[in-house]
C-alpha positions in Angstrom: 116.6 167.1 39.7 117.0 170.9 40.6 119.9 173.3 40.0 120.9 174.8 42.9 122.4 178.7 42.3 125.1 180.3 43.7 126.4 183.8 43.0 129.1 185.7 45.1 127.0 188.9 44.4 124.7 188.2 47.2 125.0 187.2 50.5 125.7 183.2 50.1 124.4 180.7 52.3 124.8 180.2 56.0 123.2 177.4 56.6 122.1 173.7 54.8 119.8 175.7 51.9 120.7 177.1 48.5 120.1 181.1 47.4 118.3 179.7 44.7 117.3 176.6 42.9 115.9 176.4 39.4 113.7 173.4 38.2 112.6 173.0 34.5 111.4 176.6 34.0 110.7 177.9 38.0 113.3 179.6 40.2 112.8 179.5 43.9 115.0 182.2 45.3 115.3 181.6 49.1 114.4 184.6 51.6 116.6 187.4 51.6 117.7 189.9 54.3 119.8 193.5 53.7 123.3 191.5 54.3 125.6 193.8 52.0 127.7 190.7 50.2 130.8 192.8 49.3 131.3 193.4 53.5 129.1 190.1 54.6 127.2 193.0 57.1 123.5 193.9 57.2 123.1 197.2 56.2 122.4 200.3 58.3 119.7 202.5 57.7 115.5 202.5 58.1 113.1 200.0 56.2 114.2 201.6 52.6 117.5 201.4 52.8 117.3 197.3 54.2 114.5 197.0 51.4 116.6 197.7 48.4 119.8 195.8 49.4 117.1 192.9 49.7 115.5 193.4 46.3 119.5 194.3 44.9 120.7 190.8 46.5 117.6 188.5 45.0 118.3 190.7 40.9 121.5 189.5 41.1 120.6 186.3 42.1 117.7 185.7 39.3 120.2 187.3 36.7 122.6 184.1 37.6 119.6 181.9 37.4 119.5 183.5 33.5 116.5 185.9 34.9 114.8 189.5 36.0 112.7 190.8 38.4 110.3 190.8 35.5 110.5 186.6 35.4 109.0 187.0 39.1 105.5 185.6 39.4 105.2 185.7 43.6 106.4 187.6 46.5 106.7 186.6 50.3 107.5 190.0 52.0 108.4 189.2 55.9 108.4 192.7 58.1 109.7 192.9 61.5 106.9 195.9 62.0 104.2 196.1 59.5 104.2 200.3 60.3 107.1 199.7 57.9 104.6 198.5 55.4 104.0 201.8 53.4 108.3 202.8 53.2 108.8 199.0 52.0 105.9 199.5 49.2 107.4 202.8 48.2 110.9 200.9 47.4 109.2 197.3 46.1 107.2 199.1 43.8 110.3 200.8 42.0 111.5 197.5 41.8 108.5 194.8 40.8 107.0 196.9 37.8 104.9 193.9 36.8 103.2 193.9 40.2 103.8 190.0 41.1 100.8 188.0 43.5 102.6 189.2 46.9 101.9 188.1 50.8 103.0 190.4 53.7 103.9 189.3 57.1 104.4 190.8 60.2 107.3 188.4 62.3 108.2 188.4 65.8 111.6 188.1 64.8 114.2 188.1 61.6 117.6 186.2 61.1 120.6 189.0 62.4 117.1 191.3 63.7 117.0 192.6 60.6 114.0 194.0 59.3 113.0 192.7 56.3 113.1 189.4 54.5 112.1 188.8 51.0 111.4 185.1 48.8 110.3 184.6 45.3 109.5 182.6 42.6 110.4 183.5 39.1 109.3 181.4 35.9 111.5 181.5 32.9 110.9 180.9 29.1 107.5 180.6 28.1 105.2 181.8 30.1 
């Protein structure tokens, strides 16, 4: 059985799914959108400013989980408008220093029209 994670430092679940769950030594951290978890509201500002409040709300999650952003082994990036793609790199790549495998997405749509989502899976202990 899996571990399901919860933190008040990101923005906690609205719906029948966990932020996180952790199994043996995997954590999969469900998507994330630029929802500020001290005010519950999405962030305003351009595709940097939603990007780092992402990548801020899924740290705090892994470092409940007992992880980093260095644990994380994949990346699901979800843009609302991949002309974003090069502003969201800028800020990931500040972020994900150990350059993860990583899929992009252009959507038609985002929960709360935000524009960005991020999910990943993080691997603890011995790699």
């Amino acid at each position: 059985m899996f571990e399901r994670i919860i933190t008040e430092k990101a923005p906690l679940p609205i719906g029948p799914y966990s932020q996180a769950v952790k199994w043996k030594n995997f954590i999969f951290v469900s998507g994330q959108i630029p929802i500020n978890p001290e005010t519950n509201i999405v962030v305003k500002g351009d595709i940097a400013i939603q990007t780092e409040q992402v990548i801020e709300n899924i740290k705090n999650i892994l470092d409940k989980a007992g992880a980093s952003l260095d644990d994380v082994v994949k990346t699901t990036v979800f843009l609302k408008n991949l002309n974003d793609f090069d502003k969201m790199n800028l800020v990931y790549s500040k972020y994900f220093k150990n350059k993860p495998a990583r899929s992009t997405f252009e959507v038609s749509r985002l929960p709360k029209d935000v524009l960005i989502e991020i999910e990943v899976i993080a691997i603890t202990g011995d790699k």
